[in-house]
HTML snippet that shows the backbone in 3Dmol.js (N, CA, C, O; Angstrom):
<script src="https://3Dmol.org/build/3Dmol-min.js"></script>
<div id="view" style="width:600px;height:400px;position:relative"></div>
<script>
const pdb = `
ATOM      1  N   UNK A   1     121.044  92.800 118.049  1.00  0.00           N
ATOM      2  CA  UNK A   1     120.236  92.398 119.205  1.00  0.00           C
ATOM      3  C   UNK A   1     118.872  93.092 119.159  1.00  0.00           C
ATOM      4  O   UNK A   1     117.869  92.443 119.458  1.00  0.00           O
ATOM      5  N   UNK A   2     118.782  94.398 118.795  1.00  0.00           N
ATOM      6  CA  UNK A   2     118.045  94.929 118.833  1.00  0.00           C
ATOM      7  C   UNK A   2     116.759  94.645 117.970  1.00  0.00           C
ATOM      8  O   UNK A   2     115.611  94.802 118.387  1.00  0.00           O
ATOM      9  N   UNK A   3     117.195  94.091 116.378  1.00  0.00           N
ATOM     10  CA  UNK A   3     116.385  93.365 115.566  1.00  0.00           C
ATOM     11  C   UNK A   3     115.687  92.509 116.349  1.00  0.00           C
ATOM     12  O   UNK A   3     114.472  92.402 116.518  1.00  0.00           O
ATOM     13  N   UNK A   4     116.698  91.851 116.855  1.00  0.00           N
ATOM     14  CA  UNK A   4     116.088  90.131 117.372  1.00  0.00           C
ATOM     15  C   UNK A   4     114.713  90.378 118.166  1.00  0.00           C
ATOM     16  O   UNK A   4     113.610  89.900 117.902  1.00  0.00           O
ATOM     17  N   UNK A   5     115.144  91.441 119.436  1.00  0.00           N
ATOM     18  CA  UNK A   5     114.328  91.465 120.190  1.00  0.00           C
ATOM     19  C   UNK A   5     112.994  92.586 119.228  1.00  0.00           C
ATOM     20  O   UNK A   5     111.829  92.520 119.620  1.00  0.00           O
ATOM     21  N   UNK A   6     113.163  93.029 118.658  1.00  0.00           N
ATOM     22  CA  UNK A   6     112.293  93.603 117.697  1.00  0.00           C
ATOM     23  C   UNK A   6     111.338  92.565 117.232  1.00  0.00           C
ATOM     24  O   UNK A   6     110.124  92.648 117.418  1.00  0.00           O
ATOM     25  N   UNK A   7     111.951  91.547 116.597  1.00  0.00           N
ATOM     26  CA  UNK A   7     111.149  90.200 115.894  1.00  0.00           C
ATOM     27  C   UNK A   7     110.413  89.263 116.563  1.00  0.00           C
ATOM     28  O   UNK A   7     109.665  88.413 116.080  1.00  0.00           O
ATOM     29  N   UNK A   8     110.733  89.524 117.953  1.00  0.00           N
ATOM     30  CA  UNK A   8     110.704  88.366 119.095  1.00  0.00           C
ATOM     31  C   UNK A   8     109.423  88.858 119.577  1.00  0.00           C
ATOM     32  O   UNK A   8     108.689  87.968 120.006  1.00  0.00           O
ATOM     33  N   UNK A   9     108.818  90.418 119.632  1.00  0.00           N
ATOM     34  CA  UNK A   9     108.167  91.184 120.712  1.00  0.00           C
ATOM     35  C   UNK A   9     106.886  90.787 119.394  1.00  0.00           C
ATOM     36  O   UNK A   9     105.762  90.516 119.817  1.00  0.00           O
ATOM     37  N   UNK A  10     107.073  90.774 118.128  1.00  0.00           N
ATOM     38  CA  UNK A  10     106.064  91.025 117.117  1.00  0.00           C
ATOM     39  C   UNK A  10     105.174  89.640 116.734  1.00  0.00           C
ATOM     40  O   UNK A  10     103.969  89.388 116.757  1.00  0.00           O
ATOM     41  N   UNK A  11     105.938  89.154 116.503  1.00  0.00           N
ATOM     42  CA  UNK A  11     105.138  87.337 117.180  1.00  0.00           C
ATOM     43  C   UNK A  11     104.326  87.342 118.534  1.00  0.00           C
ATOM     44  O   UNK A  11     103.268  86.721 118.638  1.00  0.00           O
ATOM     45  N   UNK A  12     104.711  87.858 119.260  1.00  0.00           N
ATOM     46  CA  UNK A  12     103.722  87.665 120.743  1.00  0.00           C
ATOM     47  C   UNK A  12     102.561  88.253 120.231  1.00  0.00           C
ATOM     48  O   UNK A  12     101.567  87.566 119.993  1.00  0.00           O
ATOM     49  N   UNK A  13     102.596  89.608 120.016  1.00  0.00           N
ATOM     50  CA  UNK A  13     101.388  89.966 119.333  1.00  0.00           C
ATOM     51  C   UNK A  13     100.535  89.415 118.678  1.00  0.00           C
ATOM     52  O   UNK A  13      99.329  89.265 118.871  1.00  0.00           O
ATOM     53  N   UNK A  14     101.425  89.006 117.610  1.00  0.00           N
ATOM     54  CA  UNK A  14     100.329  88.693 116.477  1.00  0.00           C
ATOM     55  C   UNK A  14      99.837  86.667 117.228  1.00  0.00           C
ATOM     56  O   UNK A  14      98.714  86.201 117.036  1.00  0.00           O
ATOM     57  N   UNK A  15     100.682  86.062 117.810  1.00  0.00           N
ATOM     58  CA  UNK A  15     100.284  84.853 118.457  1.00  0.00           C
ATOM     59  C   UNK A  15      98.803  85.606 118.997  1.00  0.00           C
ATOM     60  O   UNK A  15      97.675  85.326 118.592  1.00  0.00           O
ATOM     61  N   UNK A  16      99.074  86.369 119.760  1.00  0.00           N
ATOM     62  CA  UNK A  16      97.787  86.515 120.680  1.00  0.00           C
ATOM     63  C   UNK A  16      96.807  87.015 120.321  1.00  0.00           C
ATOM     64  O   UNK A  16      95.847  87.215 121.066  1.00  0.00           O
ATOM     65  N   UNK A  17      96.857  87.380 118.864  1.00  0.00           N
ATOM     66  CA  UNK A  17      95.474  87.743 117.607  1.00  0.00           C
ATOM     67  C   UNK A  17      95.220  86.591 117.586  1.00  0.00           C
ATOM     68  O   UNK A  17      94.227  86.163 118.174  1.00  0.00           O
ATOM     69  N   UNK A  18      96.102  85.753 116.865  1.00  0.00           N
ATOM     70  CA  UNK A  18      95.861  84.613 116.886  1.00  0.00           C
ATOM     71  C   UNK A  18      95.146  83.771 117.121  1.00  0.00           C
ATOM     72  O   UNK A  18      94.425  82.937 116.573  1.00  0.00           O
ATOM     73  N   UNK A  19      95.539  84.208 118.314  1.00  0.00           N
ATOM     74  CA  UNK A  19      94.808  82.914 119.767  1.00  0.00           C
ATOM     75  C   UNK A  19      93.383  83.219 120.029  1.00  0.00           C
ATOM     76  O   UNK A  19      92.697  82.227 120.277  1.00  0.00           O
ATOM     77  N   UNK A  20      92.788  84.353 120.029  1.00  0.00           N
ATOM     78  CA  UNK A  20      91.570  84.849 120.083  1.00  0.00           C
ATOM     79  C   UNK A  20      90.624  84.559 119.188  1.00  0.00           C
ATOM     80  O   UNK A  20      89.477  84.135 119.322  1.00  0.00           O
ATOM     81  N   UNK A  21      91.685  85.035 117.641  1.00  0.00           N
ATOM     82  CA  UNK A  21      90.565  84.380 116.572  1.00  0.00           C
ATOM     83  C   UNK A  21      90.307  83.159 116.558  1.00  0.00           C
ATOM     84  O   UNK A  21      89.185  82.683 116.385  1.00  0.00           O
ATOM     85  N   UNK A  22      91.551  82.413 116.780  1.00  0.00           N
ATOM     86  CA  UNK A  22      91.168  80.735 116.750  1.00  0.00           C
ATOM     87  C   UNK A  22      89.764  80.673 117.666  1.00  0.00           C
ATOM     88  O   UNK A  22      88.630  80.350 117.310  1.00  0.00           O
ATOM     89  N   UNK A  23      90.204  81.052 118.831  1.00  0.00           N
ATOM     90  CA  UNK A  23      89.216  80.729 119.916  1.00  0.00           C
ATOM     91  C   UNK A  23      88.005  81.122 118.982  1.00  0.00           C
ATOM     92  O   UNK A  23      87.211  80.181 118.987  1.00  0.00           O
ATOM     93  N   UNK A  24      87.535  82.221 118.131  1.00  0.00           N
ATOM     94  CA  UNK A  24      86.357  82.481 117.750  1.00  0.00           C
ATOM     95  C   UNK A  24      85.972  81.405 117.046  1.00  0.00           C
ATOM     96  O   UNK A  24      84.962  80.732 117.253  1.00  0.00           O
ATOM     97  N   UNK A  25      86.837  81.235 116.155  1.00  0.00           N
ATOM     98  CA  UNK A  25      87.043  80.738 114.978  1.00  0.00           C
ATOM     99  C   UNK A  25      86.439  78.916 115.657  1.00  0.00           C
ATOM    100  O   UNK A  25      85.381  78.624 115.099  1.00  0.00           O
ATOM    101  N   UNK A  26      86.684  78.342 116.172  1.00  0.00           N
ATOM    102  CA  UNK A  26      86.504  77.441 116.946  1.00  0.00           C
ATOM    103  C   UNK A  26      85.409  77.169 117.479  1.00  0.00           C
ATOM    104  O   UNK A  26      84.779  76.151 117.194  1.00  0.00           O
ATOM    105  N   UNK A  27      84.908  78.302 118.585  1.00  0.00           N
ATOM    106  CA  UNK A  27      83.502  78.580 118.678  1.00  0.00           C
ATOM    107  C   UNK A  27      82.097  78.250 117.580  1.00  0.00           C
ATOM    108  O   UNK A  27      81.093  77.541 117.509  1.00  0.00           O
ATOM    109  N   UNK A  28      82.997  79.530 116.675  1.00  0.00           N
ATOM    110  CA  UNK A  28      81.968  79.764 115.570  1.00  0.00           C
ATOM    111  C   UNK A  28      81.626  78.186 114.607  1.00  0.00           C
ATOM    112  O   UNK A  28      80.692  78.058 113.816  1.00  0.00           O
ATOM    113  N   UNK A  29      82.642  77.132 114.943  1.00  0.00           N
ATOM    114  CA  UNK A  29      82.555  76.143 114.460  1.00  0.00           C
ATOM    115  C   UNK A  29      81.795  75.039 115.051  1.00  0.00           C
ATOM    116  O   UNK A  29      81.006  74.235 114.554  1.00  0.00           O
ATOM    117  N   UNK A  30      82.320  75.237 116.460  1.00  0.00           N
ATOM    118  CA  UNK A  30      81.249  74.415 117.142  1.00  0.00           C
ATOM    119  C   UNK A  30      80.126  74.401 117.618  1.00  0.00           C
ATOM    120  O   UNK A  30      79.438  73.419 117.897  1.00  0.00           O
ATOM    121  N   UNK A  31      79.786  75.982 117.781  1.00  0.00           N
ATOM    122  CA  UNK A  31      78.368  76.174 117.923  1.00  0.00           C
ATOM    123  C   UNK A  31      78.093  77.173 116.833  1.00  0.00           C
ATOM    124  O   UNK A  31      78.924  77.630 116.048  1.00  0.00           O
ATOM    125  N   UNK A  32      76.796  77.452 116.897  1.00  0.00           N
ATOM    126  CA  UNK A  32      75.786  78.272 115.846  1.00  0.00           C
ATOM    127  C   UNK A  32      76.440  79.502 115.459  1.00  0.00           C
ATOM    128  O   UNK A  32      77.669  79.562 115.510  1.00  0.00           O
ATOM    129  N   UNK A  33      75.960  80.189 115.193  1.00  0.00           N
ATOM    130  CA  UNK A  33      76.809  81.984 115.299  1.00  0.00           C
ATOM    131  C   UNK A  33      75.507  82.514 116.124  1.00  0.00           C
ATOM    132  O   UNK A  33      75.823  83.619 116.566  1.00  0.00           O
ATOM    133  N   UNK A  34      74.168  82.190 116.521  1.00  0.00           N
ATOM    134  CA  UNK A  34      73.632  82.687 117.623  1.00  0.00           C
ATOM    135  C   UNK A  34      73.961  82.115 118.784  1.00  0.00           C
ATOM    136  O   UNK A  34      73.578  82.650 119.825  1.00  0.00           O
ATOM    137  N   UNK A  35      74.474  81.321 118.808  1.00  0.00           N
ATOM    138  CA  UNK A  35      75.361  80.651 120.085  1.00  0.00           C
ATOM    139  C   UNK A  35      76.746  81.231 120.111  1.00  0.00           C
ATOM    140  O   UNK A  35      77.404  80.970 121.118  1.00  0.00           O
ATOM    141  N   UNK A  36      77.302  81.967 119.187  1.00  0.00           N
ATOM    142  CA  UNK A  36      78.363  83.036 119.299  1.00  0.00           C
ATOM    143  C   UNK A  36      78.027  84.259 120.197  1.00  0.00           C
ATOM    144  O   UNK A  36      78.872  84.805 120.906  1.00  0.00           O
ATOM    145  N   UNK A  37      76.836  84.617 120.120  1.00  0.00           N
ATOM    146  CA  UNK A  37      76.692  85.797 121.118  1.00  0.00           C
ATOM    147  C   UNK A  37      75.994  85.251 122.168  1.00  0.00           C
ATOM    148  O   UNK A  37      75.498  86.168 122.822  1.00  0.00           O
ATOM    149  N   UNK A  38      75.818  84.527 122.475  1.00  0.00           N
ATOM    150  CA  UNK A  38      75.533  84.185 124.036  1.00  0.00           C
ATOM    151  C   UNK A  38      76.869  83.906 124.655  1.00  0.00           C
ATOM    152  O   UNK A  38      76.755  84.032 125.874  1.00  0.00           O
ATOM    153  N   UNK A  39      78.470  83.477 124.201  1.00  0.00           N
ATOM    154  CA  UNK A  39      79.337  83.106 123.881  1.00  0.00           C
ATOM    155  C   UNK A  39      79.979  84.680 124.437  1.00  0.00           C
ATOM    156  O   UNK A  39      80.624  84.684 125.486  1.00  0.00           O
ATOM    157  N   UNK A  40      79.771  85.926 123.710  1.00  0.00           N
ATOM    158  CA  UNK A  40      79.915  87.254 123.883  1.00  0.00           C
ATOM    159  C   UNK A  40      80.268  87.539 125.679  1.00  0.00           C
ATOM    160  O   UNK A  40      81.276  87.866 126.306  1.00  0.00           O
ATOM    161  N   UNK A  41      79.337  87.326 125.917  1.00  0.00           N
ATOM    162  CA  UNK A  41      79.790  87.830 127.654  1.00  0.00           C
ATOM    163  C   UNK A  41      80.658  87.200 128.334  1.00  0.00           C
ATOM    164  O   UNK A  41      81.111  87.877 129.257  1.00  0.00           O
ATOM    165  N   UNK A  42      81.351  85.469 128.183  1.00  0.00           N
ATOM    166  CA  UNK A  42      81.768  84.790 128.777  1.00  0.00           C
ATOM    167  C   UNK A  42      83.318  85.259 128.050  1.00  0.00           C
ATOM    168  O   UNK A  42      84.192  85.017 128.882  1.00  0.00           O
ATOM    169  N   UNK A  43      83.923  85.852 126.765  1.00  0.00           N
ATOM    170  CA  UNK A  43      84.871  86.377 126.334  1.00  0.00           C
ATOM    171  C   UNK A  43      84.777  87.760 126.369  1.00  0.00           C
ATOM    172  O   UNK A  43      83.941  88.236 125.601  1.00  0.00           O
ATOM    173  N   UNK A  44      85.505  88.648 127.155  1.00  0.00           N
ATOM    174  CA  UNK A  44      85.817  89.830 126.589  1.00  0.00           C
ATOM    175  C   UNK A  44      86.078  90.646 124.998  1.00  0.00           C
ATOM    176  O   UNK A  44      85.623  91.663 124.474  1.00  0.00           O
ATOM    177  N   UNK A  45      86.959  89.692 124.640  1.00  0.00           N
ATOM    178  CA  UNK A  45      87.736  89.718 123.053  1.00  0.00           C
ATOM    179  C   UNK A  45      86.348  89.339 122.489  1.00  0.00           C
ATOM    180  O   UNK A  45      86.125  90.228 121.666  1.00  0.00           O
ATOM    181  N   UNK A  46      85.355  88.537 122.495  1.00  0.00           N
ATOM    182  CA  UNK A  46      84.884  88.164 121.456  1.00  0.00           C
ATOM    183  C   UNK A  46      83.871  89.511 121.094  1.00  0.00           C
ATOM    184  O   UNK A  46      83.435  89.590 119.945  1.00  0.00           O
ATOM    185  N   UNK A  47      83.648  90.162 121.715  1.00  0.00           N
ATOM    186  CA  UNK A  47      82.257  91.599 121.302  1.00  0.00           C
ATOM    187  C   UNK A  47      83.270  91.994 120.513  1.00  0.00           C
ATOM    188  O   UNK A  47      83.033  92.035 119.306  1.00  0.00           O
ATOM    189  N   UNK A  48      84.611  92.373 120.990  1.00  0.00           N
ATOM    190  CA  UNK A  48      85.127  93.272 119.679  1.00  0.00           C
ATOM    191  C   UNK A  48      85.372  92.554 118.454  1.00  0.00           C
ATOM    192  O   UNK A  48      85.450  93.235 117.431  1.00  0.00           O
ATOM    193  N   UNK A  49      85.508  91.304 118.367  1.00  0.00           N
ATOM    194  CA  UNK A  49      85.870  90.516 117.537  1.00  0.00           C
ATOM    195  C   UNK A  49      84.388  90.568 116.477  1.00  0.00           C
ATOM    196  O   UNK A  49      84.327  90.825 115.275  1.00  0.00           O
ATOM    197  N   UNK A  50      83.501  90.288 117.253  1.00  0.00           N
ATOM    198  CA  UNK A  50      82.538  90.148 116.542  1.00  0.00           C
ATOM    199  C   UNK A  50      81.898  91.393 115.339  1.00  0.00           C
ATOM    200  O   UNK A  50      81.651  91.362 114.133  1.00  0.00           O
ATOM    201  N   UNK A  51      81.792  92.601 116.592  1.00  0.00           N
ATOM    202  CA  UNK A  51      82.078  94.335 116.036  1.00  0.00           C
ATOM    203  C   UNK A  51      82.770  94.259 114.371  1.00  0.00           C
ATOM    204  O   UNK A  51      82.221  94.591 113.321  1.00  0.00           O
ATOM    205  N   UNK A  52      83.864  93.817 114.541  1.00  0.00           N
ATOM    206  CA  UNK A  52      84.523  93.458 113.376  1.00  0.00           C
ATOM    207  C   UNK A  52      84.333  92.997 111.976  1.00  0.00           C
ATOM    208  O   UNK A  52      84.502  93.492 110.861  1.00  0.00           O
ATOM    209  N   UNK A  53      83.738  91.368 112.659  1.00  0.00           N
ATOM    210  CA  UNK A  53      83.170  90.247 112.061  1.00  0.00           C
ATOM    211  C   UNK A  53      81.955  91.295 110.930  1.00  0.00           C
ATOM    212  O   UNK A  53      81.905  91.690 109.765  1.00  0.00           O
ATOM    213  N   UNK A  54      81.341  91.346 111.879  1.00  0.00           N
ATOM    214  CA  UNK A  54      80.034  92.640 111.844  1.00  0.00           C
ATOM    215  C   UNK A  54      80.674  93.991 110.459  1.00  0.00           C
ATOM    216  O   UNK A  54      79.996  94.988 110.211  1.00  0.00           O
TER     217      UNK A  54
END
`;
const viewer = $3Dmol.createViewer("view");
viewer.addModel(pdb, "pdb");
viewer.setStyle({}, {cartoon: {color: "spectrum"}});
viewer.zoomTo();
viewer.render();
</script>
């Protein structure tokens, strides 16, 4: 049981990397990458994301 719920908790995580990068990832596709940081204030996740990117 303990596995399971081990395996179960580690997917949420990484889904919700996931989900953020897509969202960048998405962004960064549909608009410019200077339209990525105007983009910056309206996401929390995306400054650090970008930091990164960076």
């Amino acid at each position: 049981h303990m596995e399971k719920l081990f395996s179960s908790q580690l997917p949420t995580n990484n889904e919700k990397e996931e989900e953020s990068q897509l969202k960048i990832n998405n962004t960064s596709k549909e608009d410019n990458n200077e339209d990525i940081n105007l983009n910056q204030p309206k996401e929390p996740k995306s400054p650090e994301f970008c930091v990164l990117i960076v």
